[in-house]
PyMOL CGO cylinders between C-alpha atoms (Angstrom):
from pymol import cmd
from pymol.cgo import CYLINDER

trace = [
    CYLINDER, 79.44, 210.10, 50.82, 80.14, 209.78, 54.45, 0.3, 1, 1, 1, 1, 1, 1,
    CYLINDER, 80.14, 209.78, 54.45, 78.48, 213.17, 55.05, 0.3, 1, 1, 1, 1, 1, 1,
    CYLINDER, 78.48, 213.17, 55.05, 75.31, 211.77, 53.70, 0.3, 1, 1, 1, 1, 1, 1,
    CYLINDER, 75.31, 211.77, 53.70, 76.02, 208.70, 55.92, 0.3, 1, 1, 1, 1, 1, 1,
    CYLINDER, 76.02, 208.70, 55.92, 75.92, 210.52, 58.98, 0.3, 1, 1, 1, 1, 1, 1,
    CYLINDER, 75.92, 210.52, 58.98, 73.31, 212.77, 58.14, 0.3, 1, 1, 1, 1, 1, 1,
    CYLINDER, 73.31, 212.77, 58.14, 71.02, 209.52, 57.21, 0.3, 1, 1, 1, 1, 1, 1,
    CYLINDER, 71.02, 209.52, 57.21, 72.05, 207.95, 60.63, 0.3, 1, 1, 1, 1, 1, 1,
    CYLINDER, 72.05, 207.95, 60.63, 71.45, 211.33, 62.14, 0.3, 1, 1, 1, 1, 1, 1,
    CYLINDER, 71.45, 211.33, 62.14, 68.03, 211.36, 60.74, 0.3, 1, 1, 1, 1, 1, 1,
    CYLINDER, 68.03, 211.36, 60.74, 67.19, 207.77, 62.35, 0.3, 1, 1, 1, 1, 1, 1,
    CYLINDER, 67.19, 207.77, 62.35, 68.29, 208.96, 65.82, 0.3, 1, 1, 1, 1, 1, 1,
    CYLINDER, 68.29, 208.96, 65.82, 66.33, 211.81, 65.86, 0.3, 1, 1, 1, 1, 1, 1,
    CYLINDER, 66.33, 211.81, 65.86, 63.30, 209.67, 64.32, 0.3, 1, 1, 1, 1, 1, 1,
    CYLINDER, 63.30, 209.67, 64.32, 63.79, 207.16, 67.00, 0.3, 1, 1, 1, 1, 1, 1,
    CYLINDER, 63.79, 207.16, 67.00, 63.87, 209.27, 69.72, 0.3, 1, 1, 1, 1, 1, 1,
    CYLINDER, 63.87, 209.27, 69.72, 61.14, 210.86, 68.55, 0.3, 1, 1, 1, 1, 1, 1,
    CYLINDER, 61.14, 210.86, 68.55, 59.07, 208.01, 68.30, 0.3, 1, 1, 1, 1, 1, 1,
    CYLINDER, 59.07, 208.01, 68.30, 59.99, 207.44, 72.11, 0.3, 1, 1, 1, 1, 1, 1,
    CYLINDER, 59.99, 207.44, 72.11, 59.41, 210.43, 72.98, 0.3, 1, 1, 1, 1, 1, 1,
    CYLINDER, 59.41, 210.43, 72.98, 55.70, 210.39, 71.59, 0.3, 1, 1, 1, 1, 1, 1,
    CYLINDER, 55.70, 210.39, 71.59, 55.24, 207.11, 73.13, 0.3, 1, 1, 1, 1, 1, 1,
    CYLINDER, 55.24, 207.11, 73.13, 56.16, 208.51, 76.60, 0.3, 1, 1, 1, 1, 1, 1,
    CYLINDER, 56.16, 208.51, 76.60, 54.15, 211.90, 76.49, 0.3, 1, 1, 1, 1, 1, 1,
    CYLINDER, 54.15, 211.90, 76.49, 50.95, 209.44, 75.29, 0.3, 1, 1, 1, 1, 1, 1,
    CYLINDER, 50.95, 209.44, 75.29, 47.81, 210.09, 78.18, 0.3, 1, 1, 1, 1, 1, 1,
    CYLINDER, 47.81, 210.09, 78.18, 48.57, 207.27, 80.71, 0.3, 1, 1, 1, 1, 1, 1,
    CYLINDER, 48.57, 207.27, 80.71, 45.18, 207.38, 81.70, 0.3, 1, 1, 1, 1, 1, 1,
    CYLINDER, 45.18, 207.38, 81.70, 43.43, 206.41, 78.52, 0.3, 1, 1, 1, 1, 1, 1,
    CYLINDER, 43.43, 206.41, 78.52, 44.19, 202.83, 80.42, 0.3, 1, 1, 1, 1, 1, 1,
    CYLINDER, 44.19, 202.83, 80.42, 43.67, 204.15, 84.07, 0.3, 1, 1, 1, 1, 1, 1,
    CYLINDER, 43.67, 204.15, 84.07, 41.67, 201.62, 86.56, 0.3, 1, 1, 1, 1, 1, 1,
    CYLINDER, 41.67, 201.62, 86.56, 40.09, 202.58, 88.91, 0.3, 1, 1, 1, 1, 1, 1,
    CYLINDER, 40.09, 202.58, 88.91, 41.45, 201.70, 92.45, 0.3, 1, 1, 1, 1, 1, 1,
    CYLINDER, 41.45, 201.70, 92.45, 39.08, 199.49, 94.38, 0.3, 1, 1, 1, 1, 1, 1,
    CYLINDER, 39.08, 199.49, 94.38, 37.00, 201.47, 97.03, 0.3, 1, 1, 1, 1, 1, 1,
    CYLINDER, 37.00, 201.47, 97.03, 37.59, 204.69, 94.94, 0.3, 1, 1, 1, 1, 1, 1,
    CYLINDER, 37.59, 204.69, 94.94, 34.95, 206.15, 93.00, 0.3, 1, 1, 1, 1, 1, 1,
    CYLINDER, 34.95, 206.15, 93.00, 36.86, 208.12, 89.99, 0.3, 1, 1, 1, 1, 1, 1,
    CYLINDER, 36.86, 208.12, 89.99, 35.62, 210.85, 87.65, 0.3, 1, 1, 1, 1, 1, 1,
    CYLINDER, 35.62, 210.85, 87.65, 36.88, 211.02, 83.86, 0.3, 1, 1, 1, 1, 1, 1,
    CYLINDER, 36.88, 211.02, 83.86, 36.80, 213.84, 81.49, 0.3, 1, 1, 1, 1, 1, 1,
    CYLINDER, 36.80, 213.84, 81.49, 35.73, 212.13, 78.79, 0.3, 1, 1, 1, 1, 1, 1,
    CYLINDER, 35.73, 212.13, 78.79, 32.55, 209.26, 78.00, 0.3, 1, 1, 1, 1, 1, 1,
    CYLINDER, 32.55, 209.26, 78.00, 33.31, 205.94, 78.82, 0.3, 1, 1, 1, 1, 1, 1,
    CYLINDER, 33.31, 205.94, 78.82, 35.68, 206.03, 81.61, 0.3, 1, 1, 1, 1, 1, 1,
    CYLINDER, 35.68, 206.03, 81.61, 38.26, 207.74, 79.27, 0.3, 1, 1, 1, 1, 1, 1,
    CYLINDER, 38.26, 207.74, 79.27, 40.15, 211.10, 79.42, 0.3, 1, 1, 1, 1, 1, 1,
    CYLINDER, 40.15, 211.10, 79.42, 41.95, 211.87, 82.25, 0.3, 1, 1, 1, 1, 1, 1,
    CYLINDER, 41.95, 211.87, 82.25, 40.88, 210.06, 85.96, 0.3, 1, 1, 1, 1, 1, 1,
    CYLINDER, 40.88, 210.06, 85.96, 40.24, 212.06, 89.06, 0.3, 1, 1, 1, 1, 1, 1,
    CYLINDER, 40.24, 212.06, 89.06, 40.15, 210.51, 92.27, 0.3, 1, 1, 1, 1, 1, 1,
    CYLINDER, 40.15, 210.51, 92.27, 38.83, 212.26, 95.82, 0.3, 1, 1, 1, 1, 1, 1,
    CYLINDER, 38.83, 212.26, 95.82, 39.58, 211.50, 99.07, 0.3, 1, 1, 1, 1, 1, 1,
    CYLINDER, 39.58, 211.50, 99.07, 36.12, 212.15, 100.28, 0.3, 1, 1, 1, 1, 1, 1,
    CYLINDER, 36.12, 212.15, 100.28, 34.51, 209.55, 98.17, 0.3, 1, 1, 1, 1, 1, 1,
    CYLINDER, 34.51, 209.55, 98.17, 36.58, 206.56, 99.09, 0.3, 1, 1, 1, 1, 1, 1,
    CYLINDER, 36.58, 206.56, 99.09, 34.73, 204.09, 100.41, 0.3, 1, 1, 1, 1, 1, 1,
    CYLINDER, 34.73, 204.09, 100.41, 33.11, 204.79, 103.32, 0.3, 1, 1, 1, 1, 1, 1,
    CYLINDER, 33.11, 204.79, 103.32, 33.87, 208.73, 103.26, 0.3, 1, 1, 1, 1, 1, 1,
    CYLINDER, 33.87, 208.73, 103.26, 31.39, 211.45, 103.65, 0.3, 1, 1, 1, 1, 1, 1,
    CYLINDER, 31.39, 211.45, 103.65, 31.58, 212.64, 100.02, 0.3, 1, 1, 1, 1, 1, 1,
    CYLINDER, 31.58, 212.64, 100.02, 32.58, 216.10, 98.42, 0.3, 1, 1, 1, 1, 1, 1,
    CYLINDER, 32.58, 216.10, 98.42, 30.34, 219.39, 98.68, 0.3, 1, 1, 1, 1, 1, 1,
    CYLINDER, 30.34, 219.39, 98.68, 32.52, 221.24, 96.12, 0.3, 1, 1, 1, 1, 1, 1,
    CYLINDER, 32.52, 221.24, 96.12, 34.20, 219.92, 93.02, 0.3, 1, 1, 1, 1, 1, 1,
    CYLINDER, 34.20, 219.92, 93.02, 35.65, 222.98, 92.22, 0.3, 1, 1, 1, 1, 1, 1,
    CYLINDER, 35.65, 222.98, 92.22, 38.01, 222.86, 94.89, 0.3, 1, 1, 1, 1, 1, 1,
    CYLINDER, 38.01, 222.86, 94.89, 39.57, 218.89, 92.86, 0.3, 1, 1, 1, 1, 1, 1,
    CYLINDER, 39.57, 218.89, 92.86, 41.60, 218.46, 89.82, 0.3, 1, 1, 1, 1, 1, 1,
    CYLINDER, 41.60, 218.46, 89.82, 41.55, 215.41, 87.04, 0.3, 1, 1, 1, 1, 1, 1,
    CYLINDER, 41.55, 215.41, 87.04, 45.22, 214.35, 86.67, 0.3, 1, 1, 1, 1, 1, 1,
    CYLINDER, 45.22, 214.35, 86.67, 45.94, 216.39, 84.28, 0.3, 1, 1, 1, 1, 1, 1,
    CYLINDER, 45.94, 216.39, 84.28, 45.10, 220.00, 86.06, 0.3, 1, 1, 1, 1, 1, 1,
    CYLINDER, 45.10, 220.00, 86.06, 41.84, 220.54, 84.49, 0.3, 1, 1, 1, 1, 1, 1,
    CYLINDER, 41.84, 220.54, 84.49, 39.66, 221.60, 87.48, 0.3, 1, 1, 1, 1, 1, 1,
    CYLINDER, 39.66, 221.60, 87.48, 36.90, 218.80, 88.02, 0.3, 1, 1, 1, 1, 1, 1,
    CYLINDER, 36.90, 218.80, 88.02, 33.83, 221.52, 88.47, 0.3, 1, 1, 1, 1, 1, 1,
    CYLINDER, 33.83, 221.52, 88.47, 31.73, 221.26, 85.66, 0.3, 1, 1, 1, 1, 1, 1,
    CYLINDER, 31.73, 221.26, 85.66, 33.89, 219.02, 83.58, 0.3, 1, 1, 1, 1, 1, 1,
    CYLINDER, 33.89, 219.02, 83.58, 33.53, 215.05, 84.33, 0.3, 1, 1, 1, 1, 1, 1,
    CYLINDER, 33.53, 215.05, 84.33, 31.57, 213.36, 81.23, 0.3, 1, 1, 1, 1, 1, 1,
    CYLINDER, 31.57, 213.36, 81.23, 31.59, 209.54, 83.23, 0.3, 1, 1, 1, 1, 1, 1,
    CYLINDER, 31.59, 209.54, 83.23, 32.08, 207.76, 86.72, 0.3, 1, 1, 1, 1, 1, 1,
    CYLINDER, 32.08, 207.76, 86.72, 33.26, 204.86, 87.66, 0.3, 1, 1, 1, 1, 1, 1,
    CYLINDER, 33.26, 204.86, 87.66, 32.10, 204.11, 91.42, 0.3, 1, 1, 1, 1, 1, 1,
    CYLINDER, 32.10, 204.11, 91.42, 34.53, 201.14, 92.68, 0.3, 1, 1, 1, 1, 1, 1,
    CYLINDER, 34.53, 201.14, 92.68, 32.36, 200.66, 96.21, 0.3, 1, 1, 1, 1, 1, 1,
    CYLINDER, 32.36, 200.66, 96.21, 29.94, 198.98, 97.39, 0.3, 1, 1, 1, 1, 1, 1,
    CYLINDER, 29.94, 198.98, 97.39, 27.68, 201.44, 98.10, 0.3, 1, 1, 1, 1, 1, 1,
    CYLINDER, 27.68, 201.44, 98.10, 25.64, 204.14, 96.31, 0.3, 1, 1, 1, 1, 1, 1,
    CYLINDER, 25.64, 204.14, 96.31, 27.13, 207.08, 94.77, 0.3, 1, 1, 1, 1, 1, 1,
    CYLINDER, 27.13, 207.08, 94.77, 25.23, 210.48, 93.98, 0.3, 1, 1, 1, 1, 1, 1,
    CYLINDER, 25.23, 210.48, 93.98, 25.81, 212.84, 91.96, 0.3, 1, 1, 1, 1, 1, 1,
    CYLINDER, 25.81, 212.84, 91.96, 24.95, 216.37, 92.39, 0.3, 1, 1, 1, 1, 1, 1,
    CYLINDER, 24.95, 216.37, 92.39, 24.90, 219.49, 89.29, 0.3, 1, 1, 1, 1, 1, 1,
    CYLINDER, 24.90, 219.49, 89.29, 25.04, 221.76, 91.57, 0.3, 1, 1, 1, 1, 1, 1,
    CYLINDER, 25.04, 221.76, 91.57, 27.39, 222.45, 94.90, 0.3, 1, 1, 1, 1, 1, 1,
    CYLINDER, 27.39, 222.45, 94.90, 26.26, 221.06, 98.26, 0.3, 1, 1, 1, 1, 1, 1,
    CYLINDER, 26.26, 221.06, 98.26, 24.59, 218.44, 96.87, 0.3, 1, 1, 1, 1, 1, 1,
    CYLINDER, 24.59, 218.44, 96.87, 22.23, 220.56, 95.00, 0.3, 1, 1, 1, 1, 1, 1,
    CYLINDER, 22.23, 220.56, 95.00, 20.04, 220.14, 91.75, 0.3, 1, 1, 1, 1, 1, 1,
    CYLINDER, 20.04, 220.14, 91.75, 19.51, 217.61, 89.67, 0.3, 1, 1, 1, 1, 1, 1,
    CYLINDER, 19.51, 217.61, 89.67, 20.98, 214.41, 90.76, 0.3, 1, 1, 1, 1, 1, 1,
    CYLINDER, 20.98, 214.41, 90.76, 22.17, 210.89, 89.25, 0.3, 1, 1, 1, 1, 1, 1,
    CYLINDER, 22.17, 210.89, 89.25, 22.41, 207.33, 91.45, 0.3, 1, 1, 1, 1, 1, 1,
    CYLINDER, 22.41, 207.33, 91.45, 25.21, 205.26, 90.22, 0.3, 1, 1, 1, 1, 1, 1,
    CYLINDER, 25.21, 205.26, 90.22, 25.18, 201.40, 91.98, 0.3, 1, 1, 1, 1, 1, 1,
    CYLINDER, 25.18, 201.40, 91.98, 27.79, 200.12, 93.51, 0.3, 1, 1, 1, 1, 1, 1,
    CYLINDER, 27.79, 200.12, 93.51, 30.48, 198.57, 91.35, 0.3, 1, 1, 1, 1, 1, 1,
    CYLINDER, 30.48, 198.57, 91.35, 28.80, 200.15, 88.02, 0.3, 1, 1, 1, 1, 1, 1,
    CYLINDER, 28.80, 200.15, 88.02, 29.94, 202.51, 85.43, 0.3, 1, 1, 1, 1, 1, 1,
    CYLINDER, 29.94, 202.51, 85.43, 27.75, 205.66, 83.19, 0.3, 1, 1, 1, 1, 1, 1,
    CYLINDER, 27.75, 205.66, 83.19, 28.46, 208.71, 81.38, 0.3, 1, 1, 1, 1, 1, 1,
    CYLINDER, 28.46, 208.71, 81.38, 26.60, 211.86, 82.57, 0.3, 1, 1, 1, 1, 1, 1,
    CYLINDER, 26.60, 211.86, 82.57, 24.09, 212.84, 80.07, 0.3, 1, 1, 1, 1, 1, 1,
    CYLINDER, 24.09, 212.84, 80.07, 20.99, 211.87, 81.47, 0.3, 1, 1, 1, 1, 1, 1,
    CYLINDER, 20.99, 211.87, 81.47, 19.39, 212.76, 85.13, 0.3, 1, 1, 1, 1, 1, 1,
    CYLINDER, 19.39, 212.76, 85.13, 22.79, 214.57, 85.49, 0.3, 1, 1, 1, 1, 1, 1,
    CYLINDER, 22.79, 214.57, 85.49, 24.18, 216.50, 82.13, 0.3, 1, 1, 1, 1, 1, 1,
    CYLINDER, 24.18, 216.50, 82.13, 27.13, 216.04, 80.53, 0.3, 1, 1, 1, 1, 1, 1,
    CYLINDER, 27.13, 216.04, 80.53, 30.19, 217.99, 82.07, 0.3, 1, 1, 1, 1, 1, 1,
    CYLINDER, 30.19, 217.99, 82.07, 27.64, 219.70, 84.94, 0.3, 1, 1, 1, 1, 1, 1,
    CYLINDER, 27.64, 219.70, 84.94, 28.94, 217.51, 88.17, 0.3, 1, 1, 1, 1, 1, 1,
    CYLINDER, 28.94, 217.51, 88.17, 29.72, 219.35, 91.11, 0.3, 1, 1, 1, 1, 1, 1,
    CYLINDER, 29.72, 219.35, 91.11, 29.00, 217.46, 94.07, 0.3, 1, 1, 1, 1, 1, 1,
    CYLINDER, 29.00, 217.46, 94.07, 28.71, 214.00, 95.28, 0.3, 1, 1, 1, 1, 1, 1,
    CYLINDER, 28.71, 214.00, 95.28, 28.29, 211.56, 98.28, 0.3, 1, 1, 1, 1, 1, 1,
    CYLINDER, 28.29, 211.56, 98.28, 28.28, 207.89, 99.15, 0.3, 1, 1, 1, 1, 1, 1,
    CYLINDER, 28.28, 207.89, 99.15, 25.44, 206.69, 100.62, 0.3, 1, 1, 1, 1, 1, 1,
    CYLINDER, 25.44, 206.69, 100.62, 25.16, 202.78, 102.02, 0.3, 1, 1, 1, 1, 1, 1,
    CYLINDER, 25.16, 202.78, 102.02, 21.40, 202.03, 101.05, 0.3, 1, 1, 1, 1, 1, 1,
    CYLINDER, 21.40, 202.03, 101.05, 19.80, 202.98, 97.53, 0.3, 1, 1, 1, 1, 1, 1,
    CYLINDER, 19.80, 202.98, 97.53, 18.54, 206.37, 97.75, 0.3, 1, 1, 1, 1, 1, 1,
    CYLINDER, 18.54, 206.37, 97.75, 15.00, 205.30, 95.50, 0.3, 1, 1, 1, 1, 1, 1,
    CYLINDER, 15.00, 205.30, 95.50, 13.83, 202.89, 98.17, 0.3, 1, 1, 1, 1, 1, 1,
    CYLINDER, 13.83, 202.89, 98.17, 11.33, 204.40, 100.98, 0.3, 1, 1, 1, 1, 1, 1,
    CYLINDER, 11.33, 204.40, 100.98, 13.16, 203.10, 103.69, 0.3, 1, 1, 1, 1, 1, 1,
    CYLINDER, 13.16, 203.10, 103.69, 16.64, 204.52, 102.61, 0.3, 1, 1, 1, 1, 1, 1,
    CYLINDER, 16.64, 204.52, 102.61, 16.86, 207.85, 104.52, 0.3, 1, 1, 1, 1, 1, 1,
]
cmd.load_cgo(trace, "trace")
């Protein structure tokens, strides 16, 4: 009897550090916001999936020629992999498929939030700058 005891009390430790455990390891970032004046890349639609965030496209920065050389949170290598945006500024943001701000290209206003899939596809990002007038207007150069 008291071997089954301890064995059943055994069992509930181990379930409820396991539980805890779980609840620990769980993607932080599935909740991640994005800082204010940051623009921040996530690996999944919807501004889910891990967050990256660049130095270069803070507000007021110059942007970034090369994703490749960036990381999401998690390790996976930003190049090629960001499925939405969240730009945080209050200026223009575009984004580039290929390096150097090459290729196709997508404007995202300031303050908004898309998923890639349209003028720029789905996990092709590569490249992107801030820009302080709207790109589609004449007088923007």
């Amino acid at each position: 009897m008291f071997n089954r005891r301890v064995a059943a009390a055994g069992a509930g430790i181990a379930l409820s550090l396991t539980g805890s455990l779980l609840a620990v390891s769980s993607p932080a970032s599935a909740d991640y916001a994005c800082p204010t004046r940051q623009v921040c890349f996530y690996q999944d639609f919807n501004q889910a999936g891990s967050p990256a965030t660049l130095a270069g496209l803070a507000q007021g920065g110059a942007g970034v020629k090369v994703f490749s050389q960036h990381k999401f949170h998690n390790g996976v290598n930003l190049n090629d992999q960001a499925s939405s945006v969240h730009n945080n500024t209050d200026q223009y943001l575009i984004v580039f498929e290929n390096n150097n701000y090459g290729g196709r290209y997508q404007i995202v206003e300031p303050y908004a939030k898309t998923n890639f899939g349209g003028q720029v596809r789905n996990d092709k990002a590569s490249s992107a700058y801030l820009d302080s007038c709207d790109p589609n207007e004449p007088w923007c150069v």
